[in-house]
Structures are given as C-alpha cells and as structure tokens.
C-alpha positions as CSV (number, residue, x, y, z in Angstrom):
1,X,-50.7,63.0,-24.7
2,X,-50.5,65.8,-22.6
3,X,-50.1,64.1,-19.5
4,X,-47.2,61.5,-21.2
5,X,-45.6,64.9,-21.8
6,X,-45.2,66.1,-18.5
7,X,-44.2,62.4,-17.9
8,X,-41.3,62.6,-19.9
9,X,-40.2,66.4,-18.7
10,X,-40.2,64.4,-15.0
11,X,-37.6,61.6,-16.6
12,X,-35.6,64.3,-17.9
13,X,-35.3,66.1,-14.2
14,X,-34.7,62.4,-12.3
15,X,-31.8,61.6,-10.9
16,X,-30.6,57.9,-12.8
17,X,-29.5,57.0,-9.2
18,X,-32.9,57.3,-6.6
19,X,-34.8,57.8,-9.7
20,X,-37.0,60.7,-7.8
21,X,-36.5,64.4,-8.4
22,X,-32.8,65.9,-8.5
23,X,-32.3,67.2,-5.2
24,X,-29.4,69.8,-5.1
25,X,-28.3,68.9,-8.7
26,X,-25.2,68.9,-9.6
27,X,-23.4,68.5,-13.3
28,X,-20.3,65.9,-13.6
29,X,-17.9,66.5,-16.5
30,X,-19.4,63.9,-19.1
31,X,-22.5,66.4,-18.7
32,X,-24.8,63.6,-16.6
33,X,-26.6,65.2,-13.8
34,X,-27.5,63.9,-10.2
35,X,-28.5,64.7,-7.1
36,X,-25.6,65.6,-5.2
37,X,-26.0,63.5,-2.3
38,X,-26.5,60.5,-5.2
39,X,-23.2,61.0,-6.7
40,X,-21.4,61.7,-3.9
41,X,-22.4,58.5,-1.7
42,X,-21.4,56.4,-5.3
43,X,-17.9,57.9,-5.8
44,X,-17.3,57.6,-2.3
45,X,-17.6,53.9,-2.4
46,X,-15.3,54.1,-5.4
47,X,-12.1,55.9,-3.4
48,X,-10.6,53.6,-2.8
49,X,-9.9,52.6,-6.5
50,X,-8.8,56.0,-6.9
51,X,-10.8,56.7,-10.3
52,X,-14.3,58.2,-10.3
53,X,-17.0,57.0,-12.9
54,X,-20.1,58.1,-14.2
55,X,-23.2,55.9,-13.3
56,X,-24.8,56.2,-16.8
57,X,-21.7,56.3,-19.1
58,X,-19.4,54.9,-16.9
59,X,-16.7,57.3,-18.2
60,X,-13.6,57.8,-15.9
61,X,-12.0,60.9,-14.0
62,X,-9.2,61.9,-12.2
63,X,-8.7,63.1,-9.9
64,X,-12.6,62.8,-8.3
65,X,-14.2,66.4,-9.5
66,X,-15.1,68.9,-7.5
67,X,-19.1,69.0,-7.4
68,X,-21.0,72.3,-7.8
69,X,-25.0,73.2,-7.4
70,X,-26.4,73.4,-11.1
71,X,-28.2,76.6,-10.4
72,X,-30.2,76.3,-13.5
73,X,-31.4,72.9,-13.1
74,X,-32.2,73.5,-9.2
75,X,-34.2,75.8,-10.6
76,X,-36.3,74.4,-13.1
77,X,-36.5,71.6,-10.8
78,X,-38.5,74.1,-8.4
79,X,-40.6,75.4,-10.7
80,X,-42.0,71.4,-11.9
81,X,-42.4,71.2,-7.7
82,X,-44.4,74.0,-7.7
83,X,-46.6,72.2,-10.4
84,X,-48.0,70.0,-7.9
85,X,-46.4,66.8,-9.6
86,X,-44.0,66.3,-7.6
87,X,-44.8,62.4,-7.0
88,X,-46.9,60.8,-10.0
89,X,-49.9,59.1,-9.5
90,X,-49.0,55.6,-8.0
91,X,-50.9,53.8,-11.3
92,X,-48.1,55.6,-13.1
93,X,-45.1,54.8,-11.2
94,X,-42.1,53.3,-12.6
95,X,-41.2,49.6,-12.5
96,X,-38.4,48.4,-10.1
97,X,-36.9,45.5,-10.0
98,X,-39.7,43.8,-7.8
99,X,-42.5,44.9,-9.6
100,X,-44.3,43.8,-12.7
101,X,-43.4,45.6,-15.6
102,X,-46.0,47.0,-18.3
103,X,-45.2,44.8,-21.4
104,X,-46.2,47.2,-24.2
105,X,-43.9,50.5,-22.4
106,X,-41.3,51.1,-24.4
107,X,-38.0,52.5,-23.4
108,X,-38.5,52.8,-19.4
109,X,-41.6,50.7,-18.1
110,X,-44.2,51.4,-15.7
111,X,-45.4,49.9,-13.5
112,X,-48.1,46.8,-14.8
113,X,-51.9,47.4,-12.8
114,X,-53.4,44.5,-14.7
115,X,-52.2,40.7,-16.4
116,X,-54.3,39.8,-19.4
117,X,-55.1,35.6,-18.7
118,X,-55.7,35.9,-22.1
119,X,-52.9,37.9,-24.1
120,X,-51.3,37.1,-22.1
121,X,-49.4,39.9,-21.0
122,X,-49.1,42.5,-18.2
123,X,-50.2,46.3,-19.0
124,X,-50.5,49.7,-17.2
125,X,-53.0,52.1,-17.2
126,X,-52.4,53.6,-20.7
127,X,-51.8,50.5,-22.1
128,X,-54.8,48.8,-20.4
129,X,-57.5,51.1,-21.6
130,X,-58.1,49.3,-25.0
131,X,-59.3,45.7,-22.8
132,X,-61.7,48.8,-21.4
133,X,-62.6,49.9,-24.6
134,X,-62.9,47.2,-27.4
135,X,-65.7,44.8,-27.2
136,X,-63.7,41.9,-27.8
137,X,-60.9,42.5,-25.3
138,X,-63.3,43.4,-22.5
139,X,-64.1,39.3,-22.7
140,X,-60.5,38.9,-21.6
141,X,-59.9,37.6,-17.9
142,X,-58.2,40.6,-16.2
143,X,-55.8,39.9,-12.9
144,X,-54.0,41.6,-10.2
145,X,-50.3,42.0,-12.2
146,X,-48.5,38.7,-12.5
147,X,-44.6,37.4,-12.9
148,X,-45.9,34.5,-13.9
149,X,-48.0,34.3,-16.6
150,X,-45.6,32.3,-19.1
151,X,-46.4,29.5,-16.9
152,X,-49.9,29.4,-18.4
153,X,-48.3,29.3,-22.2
154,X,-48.1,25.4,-23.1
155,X,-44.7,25.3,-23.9
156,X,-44.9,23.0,-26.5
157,X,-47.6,24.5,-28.7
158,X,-47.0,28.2,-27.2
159,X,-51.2,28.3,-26.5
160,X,-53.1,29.2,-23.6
161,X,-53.4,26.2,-21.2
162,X,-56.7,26.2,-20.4
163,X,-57.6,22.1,-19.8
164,X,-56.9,20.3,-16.8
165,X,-56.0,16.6,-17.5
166,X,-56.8,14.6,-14.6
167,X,-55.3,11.7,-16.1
168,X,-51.8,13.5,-15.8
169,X,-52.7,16.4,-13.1
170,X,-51.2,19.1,-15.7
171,X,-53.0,22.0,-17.3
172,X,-52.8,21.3,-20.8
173,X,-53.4,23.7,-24.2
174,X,-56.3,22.6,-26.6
175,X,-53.9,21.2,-29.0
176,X,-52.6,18.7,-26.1
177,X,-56.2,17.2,-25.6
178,X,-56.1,16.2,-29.3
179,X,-52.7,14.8,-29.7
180,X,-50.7,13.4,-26.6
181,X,-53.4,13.5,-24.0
182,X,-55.9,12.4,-26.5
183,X,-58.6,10.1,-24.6
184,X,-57.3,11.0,-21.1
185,X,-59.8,12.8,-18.3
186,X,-60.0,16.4,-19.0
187,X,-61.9,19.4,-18.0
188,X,-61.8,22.9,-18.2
189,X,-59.1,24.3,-15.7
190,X,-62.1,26.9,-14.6
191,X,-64.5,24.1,-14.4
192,X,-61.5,22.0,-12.1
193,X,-60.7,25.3,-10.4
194,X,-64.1,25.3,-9.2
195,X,-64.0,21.7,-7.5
196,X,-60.5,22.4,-6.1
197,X,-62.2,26.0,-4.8
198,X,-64.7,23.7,-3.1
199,X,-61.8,21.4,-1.6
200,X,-60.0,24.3,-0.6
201,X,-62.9,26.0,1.2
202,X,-63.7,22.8,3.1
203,X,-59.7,23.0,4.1
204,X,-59.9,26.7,5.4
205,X,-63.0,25.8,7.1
206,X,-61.2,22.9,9.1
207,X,-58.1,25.3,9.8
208,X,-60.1,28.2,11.1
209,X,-62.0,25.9,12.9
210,X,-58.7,24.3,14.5
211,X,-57.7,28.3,14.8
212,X,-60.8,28.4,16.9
213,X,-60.4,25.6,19.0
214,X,-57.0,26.2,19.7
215,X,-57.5,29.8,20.5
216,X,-60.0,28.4,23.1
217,X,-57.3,26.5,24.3
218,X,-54.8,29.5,24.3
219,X,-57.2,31.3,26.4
220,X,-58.3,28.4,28.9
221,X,-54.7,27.9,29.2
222,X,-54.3,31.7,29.9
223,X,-56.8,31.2,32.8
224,X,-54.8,28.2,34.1
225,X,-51.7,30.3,34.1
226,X,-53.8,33.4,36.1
227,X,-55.6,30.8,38.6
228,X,-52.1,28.8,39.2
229,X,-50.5,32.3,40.2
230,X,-53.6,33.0,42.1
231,X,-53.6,29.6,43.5
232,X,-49.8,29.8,44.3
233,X,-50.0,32.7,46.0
234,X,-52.8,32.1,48.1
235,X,-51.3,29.0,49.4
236,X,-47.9,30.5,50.1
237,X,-49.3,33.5,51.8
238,X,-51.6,30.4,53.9
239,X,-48.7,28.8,54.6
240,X,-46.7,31.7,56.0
241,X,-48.9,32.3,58.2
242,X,-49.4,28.6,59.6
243,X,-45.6,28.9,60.2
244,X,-45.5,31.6,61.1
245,X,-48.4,30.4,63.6
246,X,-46.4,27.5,64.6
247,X,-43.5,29.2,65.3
248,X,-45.2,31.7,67.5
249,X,-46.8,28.6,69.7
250,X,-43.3,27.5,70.1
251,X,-41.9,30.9,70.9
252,X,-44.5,30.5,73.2
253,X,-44.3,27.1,75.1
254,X,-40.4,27.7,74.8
255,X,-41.5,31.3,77.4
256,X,-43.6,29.0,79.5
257,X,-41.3,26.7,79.9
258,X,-38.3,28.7,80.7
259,X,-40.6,30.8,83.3
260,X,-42.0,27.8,84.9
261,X,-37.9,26.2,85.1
262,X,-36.9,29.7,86.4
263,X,-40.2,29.7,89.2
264,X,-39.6,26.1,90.5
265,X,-35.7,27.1,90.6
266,X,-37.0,29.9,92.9
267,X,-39.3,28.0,94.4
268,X,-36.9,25.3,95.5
269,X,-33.8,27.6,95.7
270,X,-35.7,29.6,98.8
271,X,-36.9,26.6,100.2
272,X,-33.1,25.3,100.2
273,X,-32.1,28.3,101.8
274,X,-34.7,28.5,104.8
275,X,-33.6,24.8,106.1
276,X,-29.9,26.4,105.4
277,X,-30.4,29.4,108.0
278,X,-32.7,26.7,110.0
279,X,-29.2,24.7,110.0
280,X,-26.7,27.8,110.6
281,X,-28.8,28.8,113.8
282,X,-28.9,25.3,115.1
283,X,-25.2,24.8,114.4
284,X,-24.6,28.4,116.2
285,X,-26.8,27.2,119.1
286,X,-25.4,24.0,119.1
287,X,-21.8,25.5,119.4
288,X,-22.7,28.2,122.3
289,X,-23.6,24.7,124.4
290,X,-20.9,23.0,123.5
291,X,-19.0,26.3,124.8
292,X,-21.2,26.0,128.2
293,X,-20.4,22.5,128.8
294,X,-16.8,22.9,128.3
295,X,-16.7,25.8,130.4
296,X,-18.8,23.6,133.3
297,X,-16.4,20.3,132.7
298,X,-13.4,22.7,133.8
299,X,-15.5,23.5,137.4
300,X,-14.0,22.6,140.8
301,X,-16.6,23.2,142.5
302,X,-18.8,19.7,142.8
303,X,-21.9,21.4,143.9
304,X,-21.9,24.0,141.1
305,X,-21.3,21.2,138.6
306,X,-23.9,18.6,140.3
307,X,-26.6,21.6,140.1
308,X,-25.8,22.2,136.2
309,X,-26.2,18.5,135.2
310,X,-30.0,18.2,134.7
311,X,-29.3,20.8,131.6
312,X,-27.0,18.3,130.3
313,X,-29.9,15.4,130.5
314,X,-31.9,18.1,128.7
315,X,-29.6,18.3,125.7
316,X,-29.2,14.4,124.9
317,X,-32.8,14.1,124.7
318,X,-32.5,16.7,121.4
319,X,-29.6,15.4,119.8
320,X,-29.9,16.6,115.8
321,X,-30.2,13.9,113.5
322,X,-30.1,15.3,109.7
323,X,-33.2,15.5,107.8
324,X,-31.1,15.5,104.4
325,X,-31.7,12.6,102.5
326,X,-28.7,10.7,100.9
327,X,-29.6,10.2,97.5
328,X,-28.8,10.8,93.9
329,X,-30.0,14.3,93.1
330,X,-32.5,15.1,90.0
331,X,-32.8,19.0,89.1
332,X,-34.2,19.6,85.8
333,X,-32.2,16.6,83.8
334,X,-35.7,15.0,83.2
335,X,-37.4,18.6,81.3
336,X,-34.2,18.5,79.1
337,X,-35.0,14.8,78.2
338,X,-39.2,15.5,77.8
339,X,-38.4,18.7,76.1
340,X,-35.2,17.0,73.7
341,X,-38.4,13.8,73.2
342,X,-40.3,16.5,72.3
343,X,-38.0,17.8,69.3
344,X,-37.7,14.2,68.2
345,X,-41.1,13.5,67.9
346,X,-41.6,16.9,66.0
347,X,-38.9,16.4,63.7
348,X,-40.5,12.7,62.7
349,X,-44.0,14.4,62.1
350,X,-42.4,17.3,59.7
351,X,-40.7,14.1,57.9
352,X,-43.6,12.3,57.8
353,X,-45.6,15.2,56.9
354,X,-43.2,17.0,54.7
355,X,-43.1,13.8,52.0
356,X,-46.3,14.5,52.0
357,X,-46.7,18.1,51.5
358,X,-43.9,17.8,48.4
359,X,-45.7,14.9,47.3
360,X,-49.0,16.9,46.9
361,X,-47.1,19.9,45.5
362,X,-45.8,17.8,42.9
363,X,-49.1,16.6,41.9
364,X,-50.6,20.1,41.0
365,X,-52.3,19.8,38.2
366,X,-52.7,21.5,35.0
367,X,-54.5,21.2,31.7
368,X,-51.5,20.2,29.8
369,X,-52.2,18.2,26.4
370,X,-50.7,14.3,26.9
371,X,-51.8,12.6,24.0
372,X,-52.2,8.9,24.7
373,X,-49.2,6.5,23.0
374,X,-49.8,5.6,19.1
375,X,-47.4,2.4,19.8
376,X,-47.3,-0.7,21.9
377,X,-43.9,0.3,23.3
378,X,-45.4,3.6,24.0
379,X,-48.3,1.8,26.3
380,X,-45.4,0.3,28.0
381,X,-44.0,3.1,29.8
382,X,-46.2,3.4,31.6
383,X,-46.9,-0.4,32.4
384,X,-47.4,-1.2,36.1
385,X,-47.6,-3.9,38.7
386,X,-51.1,-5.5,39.6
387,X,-51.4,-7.6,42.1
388,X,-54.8,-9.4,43.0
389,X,-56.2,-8.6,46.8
390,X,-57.1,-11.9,48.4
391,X,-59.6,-10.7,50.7
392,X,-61.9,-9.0,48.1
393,X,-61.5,-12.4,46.0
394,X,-65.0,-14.2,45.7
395,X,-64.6,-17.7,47.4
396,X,-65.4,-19.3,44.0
397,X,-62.0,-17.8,43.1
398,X,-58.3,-18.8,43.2
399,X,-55.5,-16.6,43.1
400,X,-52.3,-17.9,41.9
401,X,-48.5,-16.9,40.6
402,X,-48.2,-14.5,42.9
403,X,-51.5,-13.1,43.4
404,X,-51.5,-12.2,39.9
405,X,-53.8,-15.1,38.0
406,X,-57.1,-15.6,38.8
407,X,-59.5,-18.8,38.3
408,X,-63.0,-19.6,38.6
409,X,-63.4,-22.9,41.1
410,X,-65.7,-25.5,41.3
411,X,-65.7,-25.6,45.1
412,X,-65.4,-22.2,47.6
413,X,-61.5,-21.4,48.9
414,X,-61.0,-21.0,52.4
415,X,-60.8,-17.6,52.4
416,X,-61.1,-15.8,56.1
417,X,-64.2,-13.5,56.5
418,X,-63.8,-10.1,55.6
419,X,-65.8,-6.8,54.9
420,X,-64.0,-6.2,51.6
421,X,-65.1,-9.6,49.9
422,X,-67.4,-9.8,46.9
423,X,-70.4,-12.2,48.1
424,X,-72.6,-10.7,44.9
425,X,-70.5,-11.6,42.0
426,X,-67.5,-13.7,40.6
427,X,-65.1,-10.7,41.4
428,X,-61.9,-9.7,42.6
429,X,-59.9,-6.2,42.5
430,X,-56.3,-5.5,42.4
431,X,-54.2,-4.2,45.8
432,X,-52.6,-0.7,43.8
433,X,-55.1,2.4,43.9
434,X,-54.6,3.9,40.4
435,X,-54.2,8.0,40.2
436,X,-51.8,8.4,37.6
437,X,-51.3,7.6,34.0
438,X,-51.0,3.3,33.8
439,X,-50.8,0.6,31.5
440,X,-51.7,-3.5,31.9
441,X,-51.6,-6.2,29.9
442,X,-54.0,-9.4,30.6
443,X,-54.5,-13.2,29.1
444,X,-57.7,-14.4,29.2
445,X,-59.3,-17.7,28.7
446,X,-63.1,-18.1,28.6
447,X,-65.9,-16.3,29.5
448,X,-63.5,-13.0,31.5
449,X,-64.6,-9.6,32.5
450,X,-61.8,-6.6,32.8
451,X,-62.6,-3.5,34.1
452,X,-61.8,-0.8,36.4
453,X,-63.7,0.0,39.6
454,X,-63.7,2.8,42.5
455,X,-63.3,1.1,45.8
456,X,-66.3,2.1,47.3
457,X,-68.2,-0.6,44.7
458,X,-70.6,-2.8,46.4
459,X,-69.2,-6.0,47.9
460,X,-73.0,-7.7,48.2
461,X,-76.3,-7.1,46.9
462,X,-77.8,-8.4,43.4
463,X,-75.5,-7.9,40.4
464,X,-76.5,-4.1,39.7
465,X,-75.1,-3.1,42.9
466,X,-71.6,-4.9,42.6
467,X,-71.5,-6.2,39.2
468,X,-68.3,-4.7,37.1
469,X,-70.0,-2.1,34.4
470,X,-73.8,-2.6,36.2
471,X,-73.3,0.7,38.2
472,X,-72.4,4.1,37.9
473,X,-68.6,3.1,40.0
474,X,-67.1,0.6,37.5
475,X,-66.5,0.6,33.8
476,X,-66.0,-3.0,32.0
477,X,-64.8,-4.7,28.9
478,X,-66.2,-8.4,28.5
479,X,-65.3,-11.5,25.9
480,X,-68.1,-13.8,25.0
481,X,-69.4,-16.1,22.3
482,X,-66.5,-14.8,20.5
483,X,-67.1,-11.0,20.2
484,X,-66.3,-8.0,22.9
485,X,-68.7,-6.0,25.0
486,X,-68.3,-3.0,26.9
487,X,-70.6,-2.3,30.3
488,X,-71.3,0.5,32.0
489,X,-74.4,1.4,34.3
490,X,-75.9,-1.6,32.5
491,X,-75.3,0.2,29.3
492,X,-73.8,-2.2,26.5
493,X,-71.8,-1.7,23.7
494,X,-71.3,-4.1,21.1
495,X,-67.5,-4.6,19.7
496,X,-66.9,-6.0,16.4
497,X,-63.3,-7.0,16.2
498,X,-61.2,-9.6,15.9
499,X,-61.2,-11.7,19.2
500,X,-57.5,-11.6,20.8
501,X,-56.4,-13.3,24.6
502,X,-54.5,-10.7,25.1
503,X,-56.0,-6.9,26.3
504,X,-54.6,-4.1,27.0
505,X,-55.9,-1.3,29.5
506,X,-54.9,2.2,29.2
507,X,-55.9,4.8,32.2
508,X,-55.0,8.3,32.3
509,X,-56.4,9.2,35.9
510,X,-56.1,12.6,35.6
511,X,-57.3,13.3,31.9
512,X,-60.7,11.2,32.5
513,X,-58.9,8.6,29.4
514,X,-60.1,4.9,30.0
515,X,-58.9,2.6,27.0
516,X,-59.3,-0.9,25.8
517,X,-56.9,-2.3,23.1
518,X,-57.2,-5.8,21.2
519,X,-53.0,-6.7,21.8
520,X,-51.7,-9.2,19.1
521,X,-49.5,-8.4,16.0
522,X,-50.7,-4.5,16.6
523,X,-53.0,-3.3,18.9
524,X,-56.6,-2.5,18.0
525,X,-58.5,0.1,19.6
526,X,-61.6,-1.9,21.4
527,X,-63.2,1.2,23.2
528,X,-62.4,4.4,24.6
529,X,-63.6,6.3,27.6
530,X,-63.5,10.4,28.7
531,X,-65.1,10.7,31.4
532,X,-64.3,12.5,35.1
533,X,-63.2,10.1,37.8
534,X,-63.6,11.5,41.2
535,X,-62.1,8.9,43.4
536,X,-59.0,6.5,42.5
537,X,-59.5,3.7,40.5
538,X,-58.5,-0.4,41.0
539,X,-58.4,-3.0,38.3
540,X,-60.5,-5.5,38.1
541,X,-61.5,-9.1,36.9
542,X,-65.0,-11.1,37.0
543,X,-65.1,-14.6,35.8
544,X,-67.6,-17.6,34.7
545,X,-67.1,-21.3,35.1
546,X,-63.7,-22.4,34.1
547,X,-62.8,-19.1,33.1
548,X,-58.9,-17.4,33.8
549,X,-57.2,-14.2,33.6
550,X,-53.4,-13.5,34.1
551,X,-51.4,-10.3,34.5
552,X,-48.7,-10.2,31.9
C-alpha cells in the first residue's frame, strides 16, 4: 500500500501533458499546473485562434496569461527527485496509447505485463499477483500482454474458444462442438496447435535453409564480383602494355625507316653531286679548248696552224657522250606505296582482330542465375537453325529438305571420302557448333536417336568409341519399342512417358543444362542434364532401318 502511495503523490506532481515530472512548473488561472515548456509549446499552437485553453478543463483565457515558476511546486517536486523515484519501475509504468492496458486499474491504467488465456484479461504487476498466489489461478495460461484476446471469446456463446474444427478451420467454444459443429472434425486447439507447430518448424527449416543457400550464393557472387574486378584489371593493365608495346615497335620501324630514307638520300644525293663536279670540270675543260681552237682557227700563219693540228685529232677521239640515262625517274614513290600497303594490311588485321577481341569481351562470363523457360514459347526464343553436315553423314544415310531431314537407306549414297564421316555407326551431326543457350525441335519416325556430341567423337571404331551416348563425348535420348531411353557412357535410363514424334532439346552451353522435352499439347520433361561441357557441342541424329528425323 505504501508503494501505491508514493504512486499516487507521483500522479499528483505529473504534468497531464508529457505525463513525467513537472519540470519548471508553472500555475495557469483555472489552478492546473504544467511544465512550462508543456503549456507553452500548446498555447503556442493555439495563437493563432487568439484564445488560450487549458489542456485538462479546457476553460478559456484572454488574453494568453503570463506564465510564472510555481516556486512551491518546483520545490516539492525536488524534494520527490531527491527520493530516488524519479522514473518508476518499468513494470509500473503507465499505459499509452500503444500499450496494453491493465484491465482491473482503475482510474489511470498501467501498463498490463501479463494476458490471462483464461480470464481472459490483461493485468499488471499488482493485479497479477493473485494468478501467483491462488492455487486455482496459477492453472491459468499466462502470456506476454495481448490486444487481442477478445478474439479468443466465441462470440456467440461469450466462452473461451478452445476447439479447432477442422471441418470448418475455426476455433470454436465447447458449446459450438455440441450444437452447430456437432459431428464435425474437432480437436483441441493446443492439441492442433501442436501439429501446426510441427508444419511450421518444417517451414522455418526450409527458409533458413533457402537463407543458407542463398547466402552461399550472396557470397560466391561476392567472389565473382572481386575476381571480375581482379580479372578486369589485370587484363587492362596486359593490354596497355601490349599497346603500348606495339606502339613502341612502330615508333620504332617508323625511326628506321625515316633514318634509312634520310641515309640513301645522302647516299645518292653525294653520289649525284660527284658526277655533277665530274661534269662542271669537263664542261670548264671542255670550254678552255674550245677557246684554244678558236684562237688557232683565227692564225695566219700556215705553219703555226699545220703544227697545232695533231691536238685537234686528239680531241675528236674523246668526244663526251652523256652517261645520264633518259628515263622516268623513281625516288622513294615505291617506300610510300610499301609503307601506305603496310597501313592497309594493319588496319584489316585490327578489323579482323578487333570483332574478335569485342566478341570475346562480350562473352565474359559470370554466375548469373538463368532459369530455364517454364513454356513452349519460352523454349522458342532461343530456337535455332540446324542444318545436317553431309560429309559426317554415314553412307547408309540421306539428307534431304535442305540438309535438314535425315533417312536411313537401303543402299550406301555416293558420298565423297572424307575424314569427318561416321564409318562405325548410323550417324550424322549438324554444321552449327553450339556455345550458347539453344533450342530445337525434331519429328521422328521409327527407331531415331537425338543427342548432342563434341566434335572430337570418334568417326570409326566399334559402337563404344562413336556410338551417340556410348562415350564419355556424347549424351543421347532414344525412342524404341514405344518408350524413351537416355544413354550416356553406356549408362541407360529408362523413361516412362507418353511416346510423342515430336522432341524438344534444350542446351544451356554455359550453365552445363542439357534437356529433353516430350513436345505435344504441353511439353513433358523427358530428362535433364547438369553437367560441365568443356568443348562446344553439335546436334546429332543416329538412325535404324527405315527410320527418319526432321528439323522443325
């Protein structure tokens, strides 16, 4: 009782507004008292009506009062501080408007610490002690504080609901069972709580278990991300630096080529000059004889001429004859046309090469979920072209519409020899090397084998070496006696399914996915394969007598 005592001295010292301790009290006219911040920050948003009201009585004022410290009740406030109870114990706190309120408080309720299953009703701590105390109320079912528990009142009877009808999947009150669910399926609602536990368990078991795997996932993604960066910038740094490399080797022929130009025009420039001098001496030579033979055609004397004359035999026996050749003139025309060939042919590799480089930059790969198609028209985005390679084509086999039907023949084709034909088996492969994510569609008629294949498969040998789904390189789906197979490394699964001409084959290069569907009204899943293929893939057929197959 004590303690409910100092519990009501604290109400008496709260402010109505924060409901804690006044702080700075203050005393409005009607005789309410608040904490001065409180009533300040609420008559504020009232200006603007221009009449003040009380929070608790709601009576009027104006104009807005003047507010002044309560000395007295600052005081006394202090001394209930100094008490040490300046915030009650939290099992005693007060009920706002999001709590659950003690049902048995009168007057202003605190805060509920316990619902009563039973009662039912929602208590605190004072009021709770008697389900402590009393023998019979200790059997009651005690939970963490509840809004809620009118929704376990049958509202028709106003009992405890404590039946589950499975008939009608309601909780229902032991009056129910006897009149309107009388004969239905019913059990306790603990005993049905217990299954539904179960259920729920195995639930949270598969979540966290999903949680698990995709927190793997998370994290081998997170390594993906860290080795793509890594893998990124290794190869850009590589690259630089082979670009880098090749732009220094052409720095570099580009110098030897303009020192060996500026050599040979030295070379040949100093040779032109020599014969030039050569000439100018002749010419000066030449022209101090002519001066000498004018001079002696002017002399009177015959005797002085007649004795010169043998010089004169002299010279016609040297008469200059040019050694310049008259012809068109090449100086370094044919180094501009090698080193312009040169450009061209280095611009057509860095095409050639540069489809290549985007193309394989493209492809990086990551492990990025693709879940394969739930639908037909889903398969068929990603349908493709097959086309049958003649000269892999057994010569028991005929190719037809295009290279795209195959039969099994009585008598050998006249197929040409060549290394890639099957000798072994009744087999042919398609032309199109398969990397990416594809879809086909073939008819069959008789005794027909579809598969996929690397291209390295035997051509020859007995039927383990190059039979499709007898080896380790080729994977097969086969229809006979009406009901499917599936071979692989001379491993066979039986398929029970409805037969249908019609199959589909599903290949995801990259994700290892190799499926077989049944194709008629739906499509059936036949057999799946994840695997890792190392090497791309070809479809391919094998056939018995009479047997056909079509690409659709």
């Amino acid at each position: 009782m004590a303690q409910k005592g100092v519990q009501l001295d604290r109400e008496s010292f709260s402010c109505s507004i924060c409901l804690d301790l006044l702080k700075d009290p203050v005393t409005i006219p009607c005789g309410h008292s608040y904490c001065m911040s409180c009533v300040k920050g609420h008559w504020d948003a009232e200006d603007q009506k221009g009449i003040h009201s009380c929070p608790q009585c709601r009576k009027t004022f104006t104009p807005r009062p003047v507010l002044e410290k309560n000395t007295l009740l600052a005081a006394l406030v202090e001394q209930l501080k100094k008490t040490g109870l300046q915030a009650a114990p939290a099992d005693h706190c007060y009920a706002g408007a999001e709590d659950v309120a003690c049902d048995v408080c009168s007057g202003r309720k605190l805060k509920a610490t316990k619902s009563c299953l039973s009662c039912p009703a929602s208590y605190c701590e004072e009021h709770l002690q008697p389900h402590y105390d009393s023998a019979p109320l200790r059997k009651h079912k005690l939970v963490e504080p509840s809004k809620k528990l009118q929704e376990n009142i049958c509202s028709v009877h106003d009992e405890v609901m404590k039946i589950f009808c499975h008939t009608d999947q309601k909780c229902i009150c032991y009056l129910c069972s006897v009149e309107e669910h009388k004969g239905h399926d019913t059990v306790s609602a603990a005993a049905e709580r217990t299954e539904r536990q179960r259920e729920l368990e195995g639930s949270r078991q598969q979540i966290q278990q999903r949680i698990q795997d995709a927190e793997k996932d998370v994290k081998l993604l997170q390594q993906q991300l860290e080795a793509i960066h890594q893998s990124a910038d290794k190869t850009e740094e590589h690259s630089q630096k082979i670009f880098t490399e090749l732009i220094r080797l052409l720095q570099k022929r580009s110098s030897d080529v303009k020192q060996q130009i500026r050599s040979q025009q030295e070379a040949k420039g100093r040779r032109v000059k020599e014969l030039q001098e050569k000439l100018e001496q002749e010419i000066t030579e030449l022209k101090r004889k002519d001066a000498e033979l004018k001079q002696l055609s002017h002399t009177e004397d015959h005797s002085q001429f007649l004795h010169s004359c043998p010089s004169v035999a002299a010279l016609r026996g040297a008469t200059h004859s040019s050694s310049i050749e008259i012809r068109p003139l090449r100086h370094f025309e044919d180094v501009t046309a090698a080193v312009s060939e040169l450009r061209d042919k280095l611009q057509d590799i860095l095409r050639e090469e540069w489809a290549d480089i985007s193309l394989r930059v493209a492809v990086v790969d990551v492990l990025l979920p693709q879940p394969e198609p739930t639908s037909r028209a889903g398969f068929l985005r990603y349908s493709c072209e097959i086309t049958l390679d003649p000269n892999t084509a057994h010569r028991d086999l005929l190719l037809s519409e295009g290279n795209r039907k195959v039969t099994r023949m009585l008598q050998p084709q006249s197929y040409s020899d060549h290394r890639d034909r099957f000798t072994g088996c009744w087999q042919v492969l398609c032309r199109e090397s398969l990397t990416e994510r594809c879809y086909w569609e073939m008819e069959m008629r008789g005794y027909v084998g579809v598969a996929v294949a690397y291209k390295n498969i035997s051509r020859a040998g007995g039927e383990n070496e190059c039979r499709f789904g007898s080896n380790d390189k080729s994977w097969a789906l086969s229809w006979y006696s009406n009901s499917y197979s599936f071979w692989y490394n001379k491993k066979e699964t039986s398929i029970s399914v409805p037969w249908s001409s019609r199959v589909g084959v599903y290949l995801d290069h990259r994700a290892g996915i190799l499926s077989f569907y049944s194709v008629s009204g739906t499509m059936t899943l036949l057999h799946r394969v994840q695997t890792t293929f190392t090497q791309p893939l070809c479809a391919g057929i094998w056939l018995y007598n009479g047997a056909s197959a079509e690409f659709v």
